[in-house]
N, C-alpha and C positions, 0 to 999 in steps of 0.2 A: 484435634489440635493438641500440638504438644504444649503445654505449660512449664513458663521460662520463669526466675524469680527474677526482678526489676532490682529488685535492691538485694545484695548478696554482702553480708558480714565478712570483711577478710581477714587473714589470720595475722596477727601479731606475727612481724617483722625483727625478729632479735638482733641482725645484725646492723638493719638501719637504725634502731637504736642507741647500739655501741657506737656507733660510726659521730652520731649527732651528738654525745655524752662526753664521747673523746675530744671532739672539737669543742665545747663548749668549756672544756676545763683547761683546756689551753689556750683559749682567750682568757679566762679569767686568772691563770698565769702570769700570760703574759701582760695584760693591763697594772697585773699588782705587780710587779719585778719595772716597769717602765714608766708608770707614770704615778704610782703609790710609795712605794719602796724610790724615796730621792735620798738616798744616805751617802750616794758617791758623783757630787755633780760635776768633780772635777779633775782632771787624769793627772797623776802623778807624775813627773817622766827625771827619773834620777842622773843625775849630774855626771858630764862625761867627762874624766878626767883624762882621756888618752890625746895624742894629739890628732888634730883633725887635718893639716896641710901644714905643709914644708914650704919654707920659700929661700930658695937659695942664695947660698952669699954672692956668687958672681950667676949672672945671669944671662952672661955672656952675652956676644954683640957689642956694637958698637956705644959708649958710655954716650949718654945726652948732657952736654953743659948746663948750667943756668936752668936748673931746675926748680929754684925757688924761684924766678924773675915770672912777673907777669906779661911779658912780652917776649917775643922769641925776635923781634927788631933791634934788637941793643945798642949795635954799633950806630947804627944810623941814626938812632937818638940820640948819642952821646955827642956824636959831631954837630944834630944842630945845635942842642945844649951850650957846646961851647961858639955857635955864631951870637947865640944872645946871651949879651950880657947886657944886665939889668944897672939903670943909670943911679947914682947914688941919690940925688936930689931929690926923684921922683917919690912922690905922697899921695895923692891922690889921683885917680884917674876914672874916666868914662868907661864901662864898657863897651864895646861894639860888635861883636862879636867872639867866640869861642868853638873852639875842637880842639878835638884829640890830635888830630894829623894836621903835621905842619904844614903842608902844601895845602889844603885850604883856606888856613886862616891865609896864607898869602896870595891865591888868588884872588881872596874878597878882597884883601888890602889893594890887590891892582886894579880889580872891580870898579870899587869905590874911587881912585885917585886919576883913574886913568879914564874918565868918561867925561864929556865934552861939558856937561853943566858941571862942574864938578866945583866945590867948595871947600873941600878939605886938601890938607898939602901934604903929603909924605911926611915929612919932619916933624910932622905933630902928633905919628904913631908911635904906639909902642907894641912890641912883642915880647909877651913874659909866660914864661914855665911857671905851671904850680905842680910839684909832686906830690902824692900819696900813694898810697898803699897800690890803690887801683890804677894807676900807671900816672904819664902826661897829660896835663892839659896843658893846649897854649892858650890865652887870652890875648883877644888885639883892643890894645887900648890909646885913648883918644885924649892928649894934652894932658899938661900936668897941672895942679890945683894945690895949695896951701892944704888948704881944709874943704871938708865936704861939704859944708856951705856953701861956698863958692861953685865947686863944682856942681850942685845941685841947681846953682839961682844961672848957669851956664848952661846945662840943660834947658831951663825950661825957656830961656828965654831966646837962643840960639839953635837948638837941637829939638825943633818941633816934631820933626819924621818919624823920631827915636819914642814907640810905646813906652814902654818902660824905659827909663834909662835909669842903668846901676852905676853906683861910683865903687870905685874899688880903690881899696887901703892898699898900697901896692908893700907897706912895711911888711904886711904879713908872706909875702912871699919868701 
């Protein structure tokens, strides 16, 4: 029988060594330079003084009018602008409704006047502009009142249907 040794001493490995030695000091590198070493947390980036874009003075094409105006309908506002004009006497009023676009506050106005129970009379509305900034509104409004008194104790006693009813100061227009 040949005799085999079971357990055999191997020889020291030089180069898997180096190999594990190397790596080991370049983790420990790089942990101290990334997460020890915080002396620069935050990147400089130096000021550009060139210029970055040109924008021309003609830009040719066709020029856009009314490029301040918040609406690009102008004309068409202006002309109903000029169907309503607002009555001098009037002080106080109901609201009834509100938009932007005149053609609905005037269907509602027909809505409302032109239906067979109907209780309110054309001549007892009003249509009035308010401007700002953010374009028209029309308001349709409902009989004229002294004082908001009046027109509140006309609401309540008269104008049940109406949730909320607002009165409007019509001076502020």
């Amino acid at each position: 029988m040949i005799a085999r040794r079971i357990f055999k001493k191997k020889k020291f490995n030089i180069k898997f060594f180096l190999f594990l030695l190397f790596i080991f000091l370049f983790l420990i590198i790089f942990i101290y330079f990334f997460f020890v070493n915080k002396t620069n947390i935050f990147i400089i980036i130096p000021e550009n003084k060139e210029i970055f874009y040109n924008i021309p003075k003609d830009k040719g094409g066709e020029k856009v009018p009314n490029l301040d105006k918040k609406s690009l309908n102008i004309k068409s506002q202006q002309i109903i602008l000029n169907n309503l004009i607002k009555k001098e006497d009037l002080l106080f009023s109901i609201q009834f409704y509100t938009d932007s676009d005149y053609k609905k506050v005037n269907k509602f106005l027909e809505k409302i006047t032109n239906s067979n129970e109907t209780i309110y009379n054309v001549n007892d509305f009003y249509i009035l502009t308010f401007k700002s900034g953010i374009g028209i509104e029309y308001f349709l409004l409902y009989k004229n009142f002294t004082t908001r008194k009046e027109a509140n104790n006309y609401c309540v006693n008269f104008l049940p249907k109406i949730e909320n009813c607002f009165v409007v100061d019509t001076s502020k227009f």
